[in-house]
N, C-alpha and C positions, 0 to 999 in steps of 0.2 A: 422472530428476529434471528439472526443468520452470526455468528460467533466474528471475530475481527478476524482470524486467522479463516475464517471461512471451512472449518472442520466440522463445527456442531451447528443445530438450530434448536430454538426456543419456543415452543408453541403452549399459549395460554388458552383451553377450552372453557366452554361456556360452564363448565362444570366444577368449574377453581382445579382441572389440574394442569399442572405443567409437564410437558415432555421434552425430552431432552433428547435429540435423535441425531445420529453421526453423519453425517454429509461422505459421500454424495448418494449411499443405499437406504441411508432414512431406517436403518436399523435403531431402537432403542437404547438408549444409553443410561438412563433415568427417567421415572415418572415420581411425582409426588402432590401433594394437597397443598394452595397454599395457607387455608386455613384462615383467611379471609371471607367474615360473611357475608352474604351478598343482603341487602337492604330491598332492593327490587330485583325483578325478573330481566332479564337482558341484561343487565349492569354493564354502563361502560366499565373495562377494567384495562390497563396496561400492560406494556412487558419491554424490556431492555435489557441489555446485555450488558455489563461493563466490559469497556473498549481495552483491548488488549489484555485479557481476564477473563473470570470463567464465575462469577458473579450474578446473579440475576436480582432487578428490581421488579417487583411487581407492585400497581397503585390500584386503587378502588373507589369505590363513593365512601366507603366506611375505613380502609386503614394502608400506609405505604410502608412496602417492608422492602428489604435486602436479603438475597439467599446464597448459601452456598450452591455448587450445581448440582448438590443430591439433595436438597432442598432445606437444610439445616437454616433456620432464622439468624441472619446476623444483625439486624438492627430492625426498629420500628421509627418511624418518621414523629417524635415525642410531641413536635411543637403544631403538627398538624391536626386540628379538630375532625371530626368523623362527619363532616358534610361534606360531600362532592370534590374529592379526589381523584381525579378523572384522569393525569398525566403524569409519567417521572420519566427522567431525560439521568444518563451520566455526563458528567466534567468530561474532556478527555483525557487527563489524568487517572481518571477511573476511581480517583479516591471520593468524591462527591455526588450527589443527586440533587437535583430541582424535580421536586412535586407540587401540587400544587390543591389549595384550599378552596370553596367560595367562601369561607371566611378571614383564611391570615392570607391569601392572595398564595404565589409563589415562595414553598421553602426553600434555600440553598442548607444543603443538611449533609451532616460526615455520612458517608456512606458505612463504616462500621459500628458507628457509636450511634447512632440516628439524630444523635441534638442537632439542635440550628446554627446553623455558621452565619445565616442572613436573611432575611425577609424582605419582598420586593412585595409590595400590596399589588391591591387589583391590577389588570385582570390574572382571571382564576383558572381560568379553565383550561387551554393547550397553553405549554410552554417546552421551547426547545431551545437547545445551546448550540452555539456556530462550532465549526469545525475549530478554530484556533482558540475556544473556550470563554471568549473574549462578551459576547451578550449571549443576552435572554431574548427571546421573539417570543410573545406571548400574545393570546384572544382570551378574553372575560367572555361568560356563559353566554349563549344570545346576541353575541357583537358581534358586527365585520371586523372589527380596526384590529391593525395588530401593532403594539408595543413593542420597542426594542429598547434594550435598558443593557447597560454596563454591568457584570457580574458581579465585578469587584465595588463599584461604590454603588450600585442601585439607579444610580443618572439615566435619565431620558437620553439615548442618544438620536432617537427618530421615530415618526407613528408611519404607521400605512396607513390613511384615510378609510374608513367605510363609505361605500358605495350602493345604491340600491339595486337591490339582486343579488348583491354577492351573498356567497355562503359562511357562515357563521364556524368553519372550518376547514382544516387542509392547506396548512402552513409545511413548509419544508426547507432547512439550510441545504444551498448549494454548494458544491465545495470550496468556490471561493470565497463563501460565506456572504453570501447575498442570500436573502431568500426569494423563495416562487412559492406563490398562495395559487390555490384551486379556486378559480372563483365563474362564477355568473348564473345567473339565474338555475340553472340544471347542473351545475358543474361542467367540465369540457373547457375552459377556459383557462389559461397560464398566465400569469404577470410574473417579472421577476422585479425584486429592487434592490437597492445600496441600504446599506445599513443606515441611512440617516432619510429613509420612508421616499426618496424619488427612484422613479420608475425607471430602466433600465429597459428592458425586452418592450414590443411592442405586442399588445393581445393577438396570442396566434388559437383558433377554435380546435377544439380538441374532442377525443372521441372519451377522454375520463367524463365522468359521472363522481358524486360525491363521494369524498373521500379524502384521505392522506396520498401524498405523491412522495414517491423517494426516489435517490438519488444512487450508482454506486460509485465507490472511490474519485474519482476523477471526472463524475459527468456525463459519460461516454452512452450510461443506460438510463432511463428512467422507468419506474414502475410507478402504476396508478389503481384506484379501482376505477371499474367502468362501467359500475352498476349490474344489476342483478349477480350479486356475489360472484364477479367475474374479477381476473389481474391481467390487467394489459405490461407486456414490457415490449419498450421500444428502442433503438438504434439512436442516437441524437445525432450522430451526422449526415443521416439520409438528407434528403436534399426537401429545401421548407414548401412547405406548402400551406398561406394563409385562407385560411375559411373552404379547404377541402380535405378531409381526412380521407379520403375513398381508399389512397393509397396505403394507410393505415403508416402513415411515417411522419415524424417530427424532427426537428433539429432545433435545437436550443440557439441563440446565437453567441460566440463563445466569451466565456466565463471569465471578461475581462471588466469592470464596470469602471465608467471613464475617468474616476478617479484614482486606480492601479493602474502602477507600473509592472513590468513585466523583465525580468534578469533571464537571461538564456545562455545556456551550454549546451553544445550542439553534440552530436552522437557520429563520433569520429571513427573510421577503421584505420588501421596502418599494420605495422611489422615490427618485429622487437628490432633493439638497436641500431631505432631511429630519433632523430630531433623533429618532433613537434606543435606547430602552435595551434595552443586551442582560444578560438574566440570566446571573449564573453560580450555578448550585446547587451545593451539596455533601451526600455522605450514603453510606453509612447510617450514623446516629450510632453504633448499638454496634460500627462497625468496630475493629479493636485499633489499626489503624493510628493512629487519631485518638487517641488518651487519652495525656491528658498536655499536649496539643497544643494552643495557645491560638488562632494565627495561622499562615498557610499562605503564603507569596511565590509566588505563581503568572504565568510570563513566556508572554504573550498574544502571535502575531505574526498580520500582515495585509499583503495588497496596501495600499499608503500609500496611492494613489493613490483610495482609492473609498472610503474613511470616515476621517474628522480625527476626532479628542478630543476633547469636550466637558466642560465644567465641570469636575468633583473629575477626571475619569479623565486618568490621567498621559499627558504625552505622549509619552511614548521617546525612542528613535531611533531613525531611516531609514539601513537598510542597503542599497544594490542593489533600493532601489524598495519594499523589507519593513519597516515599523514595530514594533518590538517595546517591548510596555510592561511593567512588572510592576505588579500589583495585588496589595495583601496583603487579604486576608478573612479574615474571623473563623469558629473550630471550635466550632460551637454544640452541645455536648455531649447537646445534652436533644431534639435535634427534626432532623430533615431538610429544609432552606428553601436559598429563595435566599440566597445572602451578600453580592453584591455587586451591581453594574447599573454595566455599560461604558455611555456617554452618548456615543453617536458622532453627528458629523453625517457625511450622504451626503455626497459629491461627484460629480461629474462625470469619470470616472476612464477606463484604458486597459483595463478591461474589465467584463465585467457581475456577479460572479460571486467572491470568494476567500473564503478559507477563514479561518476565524477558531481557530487551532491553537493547542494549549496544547504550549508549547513545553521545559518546565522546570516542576517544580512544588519546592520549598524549604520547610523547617521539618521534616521528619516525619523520624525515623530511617532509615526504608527508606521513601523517595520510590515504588520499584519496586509497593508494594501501593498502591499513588493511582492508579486508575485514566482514565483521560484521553479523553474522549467529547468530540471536536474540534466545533467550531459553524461554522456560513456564512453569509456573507452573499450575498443575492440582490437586485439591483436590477431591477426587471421591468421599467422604462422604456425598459433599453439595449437597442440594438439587438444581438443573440448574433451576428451573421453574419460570416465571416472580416474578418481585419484588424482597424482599430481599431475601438473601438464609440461609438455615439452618440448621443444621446435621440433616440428616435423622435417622430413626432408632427407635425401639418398646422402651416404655418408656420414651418418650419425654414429654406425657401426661397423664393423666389419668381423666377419666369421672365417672360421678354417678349422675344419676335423678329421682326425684320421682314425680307423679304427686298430685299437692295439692294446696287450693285456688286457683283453678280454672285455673288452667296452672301447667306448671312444672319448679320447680326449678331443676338448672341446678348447679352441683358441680365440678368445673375443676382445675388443676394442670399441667400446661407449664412449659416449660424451655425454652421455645421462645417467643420471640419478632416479633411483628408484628399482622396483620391482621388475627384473628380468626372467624368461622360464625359457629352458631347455629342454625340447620334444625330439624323444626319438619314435618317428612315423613311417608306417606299414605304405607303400603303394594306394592301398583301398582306402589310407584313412584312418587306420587304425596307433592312437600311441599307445606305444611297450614301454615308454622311459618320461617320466616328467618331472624337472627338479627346478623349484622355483626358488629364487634370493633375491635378498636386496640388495643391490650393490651401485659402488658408485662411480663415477666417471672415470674410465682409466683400462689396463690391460687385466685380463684376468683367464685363469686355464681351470679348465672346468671338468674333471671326471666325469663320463657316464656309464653306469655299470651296465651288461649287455648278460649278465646272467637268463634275462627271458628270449633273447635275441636267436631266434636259428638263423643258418645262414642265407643270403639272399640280400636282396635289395631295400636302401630305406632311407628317410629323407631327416638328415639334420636339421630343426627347427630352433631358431633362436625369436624371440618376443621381446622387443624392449617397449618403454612406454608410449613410443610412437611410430613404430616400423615392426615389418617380420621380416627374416632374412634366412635363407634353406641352404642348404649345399646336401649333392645326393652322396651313398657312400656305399659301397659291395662290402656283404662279410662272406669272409671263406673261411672256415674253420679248418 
């Protein structure tokens, strides 16, 4: 299991231990026992990460625990009996676990304290949570069908049918929180569906073999087994190919199921102080999600710092440097268009670059099917380079030095803020003289001593945060 921050990974061996090894040289970082005994030879056992945490759950056929990452015991799963514990998933809050029983079915259990928060009976055996935390997708021992149930109250929200041939495992949430089972007679087979068990993807033939399928962040990969203890990962936008794998490419089709809508901010470049409007779309109208639905409260957040509000667009408030506004737009039932247009002006900000993130979106019964395509802003004038950032471009400064009492004064004129450095440089390259400060927009005269200085040739260098600027100078002693 691979850490959220993608730093660490989690590897459970056949032997009860866990390694804990640093990405991306796989050097060690922890080994420990998890002290879990094994009841038979092979034991399925588990392993999970908590999400945005440093946590580890491990499950067995005999007990589910919780670990720090040097493998200290934080909890035992109380309410779980010692038969066939075969799975544990995190919330993504990180504070919870679902493991699972073939006797009390699925626990939902505190992740520090182990007691039970809730119990979903059969099936027993895989159980995993969607990305928005919202179901359970679960298989009992021996079944095709999979369950999808409500976290919060336990409700059937849809089954996946069993099928003859399909495999009796190899369930997996996609990000939009559909899932895709591995299924057919040998594995190699992908369905995907809606959370309320209809089918979505049509069967595309696959080169997996039995097994779990995952997913990363957004979709874009898929990793499978593919038999004889092999890991396929593939591209998903490669171009589809049904019932030939020769190419060795898949494409999912994308991760919109026909009952989500879709919000979009688009990834805008411009220049500081300008007037900007940024679209917001919405669609597809016959989503389910929308009907019914007149208006949408949609809450926008941004770097404060690098676009201000204009005109109609609200202004919010600034949180710890983040402005968040809400925008309401209109659910045009009959067409797929823009609804709205954010009116920002640029500024002259502390960086070049944020994210224009849809943070919340309000009115819809289930917000969860609103799918959310975050937008950027890019200011191409600032300079990208560490520290702060600042228009680039001739004229930001201006230099003049002469050399006199025994060094040279230095004559400068910024329009920037920040760290400036003053070199005095040899012909070949070489600097005798380097005086670095921070200083701020305006006129400023600069001493530099010339004690190491013989006489000769040598090139005045000024550094500001986004420019360098020389003037040459003769000393004659």
């Amino acid at each position: 299991m691979l850490s959220t921050d993608e730093k660490w990974v989690a590897a459970l061996t056949e032997n009860d231990s866990v390694f804990v090894l640093r990405m991306p040289d796989l050097s060690i970082l922890d080994k420990w026992s998890t002290g879990i005994p094994k009841r038979v030879n092979l034991e399925d056992r588990w392993i999970a990460i908590q999400p945005n945490g440093t946590r580890i759950a491990v499950s067995s056929f005999t007990a589910t625990r919780t670990f720090e990452r040097n493998g200290t015991v934080v909890a035992n799963v109380g309410a779980l009996s010692t038969s066939s514990n075969t799975c544990v998933d995190w919330t993504p809050a990180g504070d919870q676990i679902v493991a699972s029983s073939e006797v009390e079915g699925h626990v939902l259990a505190d992740a520090t304290s182990g007691a039970a928060v809730r119990q979903l009976p059969a099936p027993s055996f895989y159980g995993f949570i969607s990305p928005n935390g919202l179901y359970l997708a679960s298989q009992a021992k021996n079944t095709q069908s999979v369950l999808i149930r409500s976290i919060a109250t336990g409700a059937t929200i849809g089954t996946i049918p069993s099928a003859p041939g399909l495999l009796p495992f190899g369930i997996a949430w996609y990000p939009d929180n559909t899932i895709v089972r591995n299924s057919g007679p040998s594995g190699g087979r992908l369905e995907r569906f809606a959370v309320d068990g209809s089918i979505i993807d049509t069967i595309t033939s696959q080169a997996f073999g039995f097994g779990s399928t995952t997913f990363n962040v957004d979709g874009t990969y898929i990793g499978g087994a593919a038999g004889g203890f092999s890991v396929v990962i593939r591209h998903t936008t490669a171009p589809k190919r049904e019932q030939d794998v020769s190419d060795a490419l898949w494409e999912i089709k994308a991760p919109v199921p026909v009952d989500t809508a879709v919000l979009t901010i688009p990834k805008v470049r411009t220049t500081t102080m300008q007037h900007i409007p940024v679209p917001i779309r919405l669609g597809p109208y016959w989503a389910r999600a929308l009907n019914g639905i007149t208006t949408l409260d949609v809450d926008i957040a941004w770097n404060a710092t690098m676009a201000v509000p204009q005109g109609s667009t609200p202004v919010g408030s600034i949180t710890n440097g983040v402005r968040t506004i809400t925008v309401r737009v209109p659910v045009d039932p009959i067409r797929d268009d823009v609804v709205a247009d954010l009116d920002l002006g640029t500024a002259l900000g502390n960086d070049s670059t944020t994210l224009l993130r849809i943070v919340n979106v309000r009115g819809a019964a289930d917000p969860t099917l609103i799918k959310r395509m975050d937008g950027s802003l890019l200011l191409s004038d600032i300079c990208r380079s560490g520290g702060a950032r600042y228009v680039n471009g001739n004229g930001t400064a201006t230099l003049r030095a002469r050399y006199a009492d025994g060094g040279f004064d230095v004559s400068l004129i910024t329009i920037e803020d920040g760290i400036h450095s003053v070199l005095i440089v040899t012909p070949d390259g070489r600097v005798v003289y380097q005086h670095d400060a921070s200083l701020h927009a305006g006129s400023h005269e600069i001493h530099c001593s010339a004690a190491n200085v013989s006489d000769g040739v040598y090139y005045v260098v000024i550094r500001t945060p986004s420019i360098t600027l020389s003037t040459i100078q003769q000393v004659v002693r």
